[in-house]
Each structure stands twice: as structure tokens, then as C-alpha cells.
C-alpha positions in Angstrom: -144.6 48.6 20.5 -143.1 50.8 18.3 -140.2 50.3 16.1 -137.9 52.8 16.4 -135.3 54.2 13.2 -131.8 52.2 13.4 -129.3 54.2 15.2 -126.6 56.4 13.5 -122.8 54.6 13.7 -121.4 57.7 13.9 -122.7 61.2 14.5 -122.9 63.0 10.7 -123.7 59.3 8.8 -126.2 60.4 5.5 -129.3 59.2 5.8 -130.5 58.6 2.0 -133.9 60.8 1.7 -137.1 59.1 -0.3 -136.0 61.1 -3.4 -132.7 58.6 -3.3 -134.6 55.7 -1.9 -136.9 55.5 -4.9 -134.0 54.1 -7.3 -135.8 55.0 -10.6 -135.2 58.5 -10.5 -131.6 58.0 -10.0 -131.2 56.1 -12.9 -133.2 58.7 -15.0 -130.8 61.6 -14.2 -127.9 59.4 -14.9 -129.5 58.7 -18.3 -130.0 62.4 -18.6 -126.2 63.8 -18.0 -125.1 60.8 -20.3 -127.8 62.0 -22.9 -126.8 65.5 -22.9 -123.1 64.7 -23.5 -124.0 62.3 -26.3 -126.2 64.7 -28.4 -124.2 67.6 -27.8 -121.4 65.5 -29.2 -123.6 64.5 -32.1 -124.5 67.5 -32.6 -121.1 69.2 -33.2 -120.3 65.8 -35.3 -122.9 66.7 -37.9 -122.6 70.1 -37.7 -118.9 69.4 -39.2 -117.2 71.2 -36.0 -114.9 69.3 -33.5 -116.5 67.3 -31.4 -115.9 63.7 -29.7 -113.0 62.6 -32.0 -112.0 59.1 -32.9 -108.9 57.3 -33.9 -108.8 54.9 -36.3 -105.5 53.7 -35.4 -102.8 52.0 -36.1 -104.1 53.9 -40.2 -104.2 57.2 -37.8 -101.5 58.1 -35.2 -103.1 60.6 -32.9 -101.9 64.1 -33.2 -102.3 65.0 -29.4 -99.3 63.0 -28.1 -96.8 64.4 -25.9 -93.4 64.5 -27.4 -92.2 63.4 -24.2 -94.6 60.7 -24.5 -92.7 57.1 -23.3 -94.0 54.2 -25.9 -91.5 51.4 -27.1 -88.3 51.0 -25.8 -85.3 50.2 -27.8 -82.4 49.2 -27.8 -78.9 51.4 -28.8 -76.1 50.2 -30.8 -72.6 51.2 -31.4 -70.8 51.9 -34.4 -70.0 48.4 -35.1 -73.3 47.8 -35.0 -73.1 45.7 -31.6 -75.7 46.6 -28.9 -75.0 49.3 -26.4 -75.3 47.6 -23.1 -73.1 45.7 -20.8 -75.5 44.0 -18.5 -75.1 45.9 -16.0 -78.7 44.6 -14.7 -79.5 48.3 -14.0 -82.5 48.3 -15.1 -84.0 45.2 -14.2 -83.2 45.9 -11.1 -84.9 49.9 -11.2 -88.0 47.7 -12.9 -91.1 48.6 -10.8 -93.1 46.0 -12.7 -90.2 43.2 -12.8 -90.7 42.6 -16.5 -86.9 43.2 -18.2 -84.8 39.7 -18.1 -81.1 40.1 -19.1 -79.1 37.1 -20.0 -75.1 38.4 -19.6 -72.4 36.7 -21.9 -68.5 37.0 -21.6 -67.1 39.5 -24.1 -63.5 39.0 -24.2 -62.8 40.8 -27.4 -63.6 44.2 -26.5 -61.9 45.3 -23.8 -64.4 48.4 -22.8 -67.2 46.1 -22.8 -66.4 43.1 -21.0 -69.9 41.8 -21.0 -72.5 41.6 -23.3 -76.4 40.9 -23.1 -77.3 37.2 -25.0 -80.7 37.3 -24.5 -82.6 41.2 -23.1 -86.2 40.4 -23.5 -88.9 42.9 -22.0 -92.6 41.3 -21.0 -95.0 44.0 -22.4 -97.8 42.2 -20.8 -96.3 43.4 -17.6 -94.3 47.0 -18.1 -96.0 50.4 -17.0 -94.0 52.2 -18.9 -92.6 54.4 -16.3 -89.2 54.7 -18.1 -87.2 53.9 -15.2 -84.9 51.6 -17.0 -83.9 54.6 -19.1 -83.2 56.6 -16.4 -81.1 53.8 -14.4 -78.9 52.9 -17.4 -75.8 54.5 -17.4 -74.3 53.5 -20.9 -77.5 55.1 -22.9 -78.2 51.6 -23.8 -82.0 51.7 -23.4 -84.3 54.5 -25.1 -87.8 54.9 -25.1 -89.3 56.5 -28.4 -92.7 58.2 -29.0 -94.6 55.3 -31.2 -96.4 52.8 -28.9 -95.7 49.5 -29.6 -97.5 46.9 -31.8 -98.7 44.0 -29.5 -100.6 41.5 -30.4 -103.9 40.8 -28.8 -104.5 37.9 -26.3 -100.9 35.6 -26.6 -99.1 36.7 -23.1 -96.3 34.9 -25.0 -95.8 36.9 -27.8 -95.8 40.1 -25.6 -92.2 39.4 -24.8 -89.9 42.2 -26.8 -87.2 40.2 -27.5 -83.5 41.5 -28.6 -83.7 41.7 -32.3 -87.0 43.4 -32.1 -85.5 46.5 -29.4 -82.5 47.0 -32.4 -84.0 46.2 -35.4 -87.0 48.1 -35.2 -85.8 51.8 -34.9 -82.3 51.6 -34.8 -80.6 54.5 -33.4 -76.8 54.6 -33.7 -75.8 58.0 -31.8 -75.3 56.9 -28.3 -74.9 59.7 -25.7 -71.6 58.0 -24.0 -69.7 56.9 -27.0 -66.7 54.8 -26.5 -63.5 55.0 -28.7 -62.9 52.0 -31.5 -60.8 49.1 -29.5 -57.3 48.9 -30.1 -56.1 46.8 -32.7 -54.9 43.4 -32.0 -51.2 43.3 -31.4 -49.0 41.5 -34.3 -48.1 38.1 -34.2 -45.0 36.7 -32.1 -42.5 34.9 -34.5 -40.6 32.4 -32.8 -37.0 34.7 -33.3 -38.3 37.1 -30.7 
């Protein structure tokens, strides 16, 4: 009896000739695109023109960057010197990736900012940097500037940008909603009144 060819699962499925059925040659035209791309790269390396370039970074910043490139985010203070943000949990909450925790303290002495963040810590191990949380913040608190940031390489736990690194490291002191100075605090009561 003969054996007859397996039948098709559906009515245009490839059939792979004996050029592709003999694997070798396959893997020799692979070898020759990837060939041709290295030597031509070589080539224009040692013929001082611009060819494959490499980036010895963090000595070299590349020059190619977008200026709307979104890198490290940080934090904005106010003219006090106090951080921008009133915990609002705006942009934890527009977080794709789930990776900015705010910790919200009572702020009693400023009336225009009753809250205040103790603890905003972003997980770099887990943030796409989409810049969502700029976009969601409405008090300007949260910027994201061109540089990209300087992570360590396998501790998950020191991928955590905590507070003091967000202000301290590019501080930028022109918020875009600026709030007036609080009032002063009224004068004492003497007993006589």
C-alpha cells in the first residue's frame, strides 16, 4: 500500500520545499545577511566614516535623544523649598505599571496645602516610563527630565526612587501653578482682649 502525503489543515497551508527541508542552507544565508551587515559596518569603521556607533555611556551621553525624551522623574518644590505635591494619589492611580507609592501626612500649617506626601517612592524595576503620572498631576508636582536614571544593576531593592532622591537630584523650583506665600500667623491674644 502506498502512503499517501498528510493532508492540508486548511486550503493555502505552505508546504516547506526540499530547498527549506535541508536546514543547512538556511542557516548559511542567515550567516550571509548577518556577514554582509557586519563587514559593511567594519568597513565604514576603518575607513574613519560613520558606521555602527557605540556609546560608551554613562562617560558619553548619546547625542541622538529626543528632547522630548521621558527619563527620570522628579520631584518639584516650592519656594520654601517644600515639595510640590499634595497627595492627591493622582498619579498612582494613572500608573499603568503600579509602581508610584505615596504615603500622605497632615499639613496643618499651610492652609493651601493641607496634605503633604511623607514617604513618594517610585519602583524603577517596574515603571515604563510612559509619563502618565506627569500628565495626571494637577499641581505640576511630578516632571520627567531628559537624563535616564542611574540604577544599579541586579538589587530590585535599591530600584526604589525614594523622596530625597526625586528633589535632590535636579531640583527645579519654577512650578507651573505657583501658589501665593501663606498668610502670616495672626498675633497673639493678651488676656485684656
Amino acid at each position: 500500500m502506498t502512503e499517501r502525503a498528510p493532508r492540508k489543515r486548511y486550503w493555502n497551508e505552505p508546504r516547506m520545499g526540499l530547498r527549506e527541508r535541508i536546514y543547512i542552507i538556511e542557516v548559511l544565508r542567515g550567516l550571509r545577511i548577518t556577514g554582509s551587515v557586519f563587514f559593511r559596518n567594519m568597513w565604514k569603521w576603518m575607513t574613519f566614516r560613520k558606521g555602527a556607533l557605540t556609546t560608551y555611556y554613562p562617560e558619553e551621553q548619546r547625542s541622538d535623544y529626543s528632547p522630548n525624551n521621558r527619563g527620570r522623574h522628579v520631584l518639584t518644590l516650592r519656594a520654601n523649598g517644600e515639595v510640590q505635591c499634595v497627595s492627591c494619589h493622582l498619579c498612582a492611580t494613572a500608573c499603568p505599571a503600579y509602581c508610584i507609592e505615596i504615603l500622605s501626612r497632615a499639613n496643618f500649617d499651610d492652609p493651601g496645602h493641607p496634605k503633604a506626601p511623607e514617604r513618594f517612592e517610585i519602583d524603577y524595576s517596574r515603571c515604563i516610563f510612559c509619563g502618565f503620572c506627569v500628565e495626571a498631576c494637577p499641581e505640576d508636582a511630578i516632571r520627567m527630565v531628559k537624563d535616564v536614571p542611574d540604577l544599579p544593576g541586579f538589587d530590585r531593592t535599591a530600584m526604589w526612587g525614594k523622596m530625597d532622591l526625586l528633589t535632590q537630584w535636579h531640583p527645579i523650583m519654577n512650578p507651573r501653578k505657583p501658589y501665593p506665600p501663606p498668610p502670616p500667623p495672626p498675633p497673639p491674644r493678651t488676656e485684656a482682649q
